[in-house]
N, C-alpha and C positions, 0 to 999 in steps of 0.2 A: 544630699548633704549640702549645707549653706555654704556659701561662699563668703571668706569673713574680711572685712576693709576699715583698715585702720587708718583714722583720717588726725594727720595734727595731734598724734599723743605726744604728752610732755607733762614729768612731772620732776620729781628732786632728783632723777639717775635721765630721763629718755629725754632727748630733744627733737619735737618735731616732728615724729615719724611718723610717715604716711604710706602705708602697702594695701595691695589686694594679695589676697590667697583664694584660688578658685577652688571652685567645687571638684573635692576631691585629691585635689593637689598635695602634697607633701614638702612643706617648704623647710628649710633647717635656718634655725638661727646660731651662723658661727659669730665666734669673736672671743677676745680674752676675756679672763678671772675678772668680773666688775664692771662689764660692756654693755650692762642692762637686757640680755637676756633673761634671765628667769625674772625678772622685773615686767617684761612686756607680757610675759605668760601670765604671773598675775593677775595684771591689769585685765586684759581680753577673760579672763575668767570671773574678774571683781573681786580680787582678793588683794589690790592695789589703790589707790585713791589716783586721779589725775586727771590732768585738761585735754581736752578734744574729744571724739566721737569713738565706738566702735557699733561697727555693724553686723549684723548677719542678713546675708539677702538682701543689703537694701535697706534694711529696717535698725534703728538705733538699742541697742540692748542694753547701755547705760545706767537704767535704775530697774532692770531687770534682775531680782536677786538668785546668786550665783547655784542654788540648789533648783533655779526655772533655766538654766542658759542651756544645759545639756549638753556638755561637756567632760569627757572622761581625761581627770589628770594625773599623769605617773609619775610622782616624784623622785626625787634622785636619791634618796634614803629607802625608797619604796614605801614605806608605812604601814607595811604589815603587819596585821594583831598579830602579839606575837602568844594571845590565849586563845585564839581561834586556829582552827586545824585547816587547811588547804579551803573543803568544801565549804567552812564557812566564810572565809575569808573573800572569796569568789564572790560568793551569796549573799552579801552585807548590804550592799547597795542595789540589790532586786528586791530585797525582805523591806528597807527602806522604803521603796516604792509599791510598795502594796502589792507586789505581782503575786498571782495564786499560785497556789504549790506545784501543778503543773505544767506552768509557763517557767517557775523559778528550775524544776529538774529540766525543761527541753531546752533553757541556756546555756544550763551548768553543763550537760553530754555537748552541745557544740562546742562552748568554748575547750573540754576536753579534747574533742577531736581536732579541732584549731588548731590547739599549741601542744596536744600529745603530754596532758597533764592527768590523764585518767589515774594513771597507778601512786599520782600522790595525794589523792582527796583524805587520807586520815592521818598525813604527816602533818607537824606544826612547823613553821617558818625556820625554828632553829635545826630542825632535822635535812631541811635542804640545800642545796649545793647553791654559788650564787645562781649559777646559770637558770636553776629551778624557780630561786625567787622571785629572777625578772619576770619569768615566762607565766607566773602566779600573779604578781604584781600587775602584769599588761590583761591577766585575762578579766582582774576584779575589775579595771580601768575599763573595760571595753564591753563586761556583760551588760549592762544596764542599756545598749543599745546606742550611746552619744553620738551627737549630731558632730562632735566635732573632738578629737583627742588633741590634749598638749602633754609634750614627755619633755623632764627636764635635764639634762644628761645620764639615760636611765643605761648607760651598760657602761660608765665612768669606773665603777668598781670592780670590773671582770678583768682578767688576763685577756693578753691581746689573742689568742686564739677564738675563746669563747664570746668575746667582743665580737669577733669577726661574723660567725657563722650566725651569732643571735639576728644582727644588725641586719643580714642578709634575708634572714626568716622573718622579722622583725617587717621589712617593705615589701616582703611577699603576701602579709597576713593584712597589712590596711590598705593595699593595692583591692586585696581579694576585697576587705566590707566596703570599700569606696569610700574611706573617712577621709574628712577634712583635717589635716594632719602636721602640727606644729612641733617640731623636734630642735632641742635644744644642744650645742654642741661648743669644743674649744678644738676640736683633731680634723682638722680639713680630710684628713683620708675619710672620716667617717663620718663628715657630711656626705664626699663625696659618694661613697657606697649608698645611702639613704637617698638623699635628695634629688628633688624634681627640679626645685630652685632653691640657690643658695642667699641669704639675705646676711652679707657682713657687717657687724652693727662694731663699732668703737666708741667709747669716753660715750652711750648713750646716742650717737648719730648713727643713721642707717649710711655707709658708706657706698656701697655697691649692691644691687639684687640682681643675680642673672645665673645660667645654669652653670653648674660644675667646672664645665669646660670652659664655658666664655671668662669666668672668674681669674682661672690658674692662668689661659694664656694671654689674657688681657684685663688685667688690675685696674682699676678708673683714678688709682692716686696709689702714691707712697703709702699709705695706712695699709690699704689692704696689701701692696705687694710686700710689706713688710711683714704681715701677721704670718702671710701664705711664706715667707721664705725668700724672700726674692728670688724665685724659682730662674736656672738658664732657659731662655729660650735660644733655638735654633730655626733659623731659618731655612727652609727648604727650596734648592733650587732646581731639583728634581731626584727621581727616584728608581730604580732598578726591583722588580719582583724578582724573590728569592725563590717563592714557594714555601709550602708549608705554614702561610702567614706571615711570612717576614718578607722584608725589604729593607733592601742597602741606599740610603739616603744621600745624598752631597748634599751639605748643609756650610756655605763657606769656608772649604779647606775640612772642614769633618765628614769624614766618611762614616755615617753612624749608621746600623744592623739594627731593624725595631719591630714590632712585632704590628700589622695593618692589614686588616682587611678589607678596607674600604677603598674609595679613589678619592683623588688629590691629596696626598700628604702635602701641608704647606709648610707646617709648624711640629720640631718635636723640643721638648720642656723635660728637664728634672730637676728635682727639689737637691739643695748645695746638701740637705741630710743624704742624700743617697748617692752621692759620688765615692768613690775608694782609691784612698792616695797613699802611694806610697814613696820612700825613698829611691828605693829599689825593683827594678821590673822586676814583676810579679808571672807569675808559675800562669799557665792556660793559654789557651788561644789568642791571637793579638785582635782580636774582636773588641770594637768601641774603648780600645787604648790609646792614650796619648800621652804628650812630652808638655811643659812647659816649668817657669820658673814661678816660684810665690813671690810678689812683690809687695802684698800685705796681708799681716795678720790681725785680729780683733779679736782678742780674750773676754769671754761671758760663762761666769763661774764654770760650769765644767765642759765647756765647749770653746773650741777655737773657730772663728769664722778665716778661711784665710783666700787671699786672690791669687789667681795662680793665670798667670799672662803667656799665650800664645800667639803666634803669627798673626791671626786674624780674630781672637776675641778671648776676653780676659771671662774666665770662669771663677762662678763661687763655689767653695768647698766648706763643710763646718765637719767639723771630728770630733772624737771626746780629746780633751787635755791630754789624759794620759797617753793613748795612742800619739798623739801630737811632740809630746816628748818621746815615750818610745821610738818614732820614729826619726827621732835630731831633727826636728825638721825646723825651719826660720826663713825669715826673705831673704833672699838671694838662692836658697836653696833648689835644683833643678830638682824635679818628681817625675812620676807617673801618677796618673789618674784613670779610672775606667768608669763609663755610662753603663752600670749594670742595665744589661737589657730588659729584665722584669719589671726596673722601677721608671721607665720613659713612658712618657704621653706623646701622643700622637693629635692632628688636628688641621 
């Protein structure tokens, strides 16, 4: 599979941008609603107009037109005929390519056994559940054999369950054909689930490219820590095995419980969405709980961002409104807060 490099794209939304993606690689384009992601997917396919180069291999693909690039792409609507039934739907783009009827049935039984879509070849699009569509949608994207797959937030429509376990199946299945692999996304959890390298792009500039981890716990500017949350970091000044996976951290005055199985803990991060503040000490074990005062708050329609200042480091918390009132809560007001242990990074 090519390895594809974007040298100096720029047109009315991208400024500039210049990446490699290697062979094979899976790289996610995060960033907000209008950051020129499905803009640069476009363009890399030729379904965009703009300045600078793209490559495959090495080689400029430019005036290469978009039905020679070989490229399988899954849109975020999916674009299923919705008069053709599973089998054909699959089959549309091998029947396109002249493949004989024997090469076109030994596709259609893999990509069956693929993605575990055998038992819906005589259903029609309306007859399937979302989770059916995607798994329909990725297999007609992907029969025709392409050098190279772009998806454009293709599990945006699913509940966060089915979200999850797709995404999961999802980079098990282009890991397995070895595709060069451009996935398009706004929910940092679900780059992070997917991605090999993450590429945060804002206002059309590529802000930061780098993995997962390097991303959350070291942001290259206010843009990105801003999209990501401004996640707390804690520093780690050493660490106590608990067993069972876990270890009790000293982290400047935080004694914080986190789930590690590896060595050197330096760093552990949570996002201000997954903290739990309350008025009143709350019911459970005193595990990753603490005291401090809020000394500000920041209203953003149904969210409250608010600061809640300790001994030795002032934490972010966001809540929804209404808990935020439910709970009388304002500056000056003393809390509790807890680091659910599920939602901590480690590093």
């Amino acid at each position: 599979m090519p390895t594809i490099e974007l040298k100096n794209i720029s047109n009315f939304i991208c400024r500039a941008i210049s990446v490699t993606i290697s062979n094979g690689e899976l790289l996610v384009l995060l960033g907000p609603t209008g950051a020129g992601k499905t803009t640069l997917l476009n363009i890399i396919c030729g379904l965009a107009s703009y300045e600078g180069s793209v490559l495959f291999d090495g080689e400029p693909i430019d005036t290469i037109p978009i039905s020679r690039r070989g490229i399988g792409y899954l849109f975020q609507d999916l674009a299923l005929f919705p008069h053709l039934d599973v089998r054909r739907n699959i089959t549309y783009g091998l029947s396109t390519k002249k493949r004989g009827r024997n090469q076109i049935e030994a596709q259609l039984d893999e990509m069956c056994t693929l993605l575990n879509i055998g038992h819906l070849l005589g259903r029609y699009p309306k007859n399937l559940s979302g989770g059916e569509r995607q798994r329909v949608a990725l297999a007609r994207a992907i029969a025709p054999s392409p050098k190279i797959l772009l998806l454009d937030e293709p599990f945006n429509s699913l509940d966060i369950k089915t979200r999850k376990y797709l995404r999961i199946e999802f980079k098990r299945i282009v890991k397995e054909l070895g595709l060069t692999t451009i996935f398009v996304t706004h929910d940092f959890k679900e780059a992070e689930d997917v991605g090999d390298r993450l590429a945060v792009i804002e206002s059309g500039r590529l802000e930061q490219i780098a993995t997962p981890q390097e991303i959350f716990f070291s942001p290259n500017g206010y843009k990105v820590a801003d999209f990501l949350g401004s996640p707390n970091i804690f520093d780690c000044e050493g660490y106590e095995v608990l067993g069972n996976g876990l270890v009790k951290a000293n982290c400047g005055g935080f004694t914080i419980v986190t789930v590690w199985d590896k060595e050197n803990l330096s760093k552990i991060a949570i996002s201000p969405d997954d903290i739990y503040v309350s008025r009143d000490e709350p019911p459970g074990p005193p595990i990753n709980r603490f005291r401090g005062a809020i000394v500000e708050e920041v209203s953003h329609n149904s969210v409250v961002t608010i600061t809640i200042k300790t001994k030795t480091k002032d934490i972010l918390a966001r809540i929804r409104k209404e808990d935020f009132l439910a709970e009388n809560l304002s500056v000056g007001r003393d809390v509790f807060f807890i680091l659910p242990l599920r939602n901590l990074k480690g590093a």
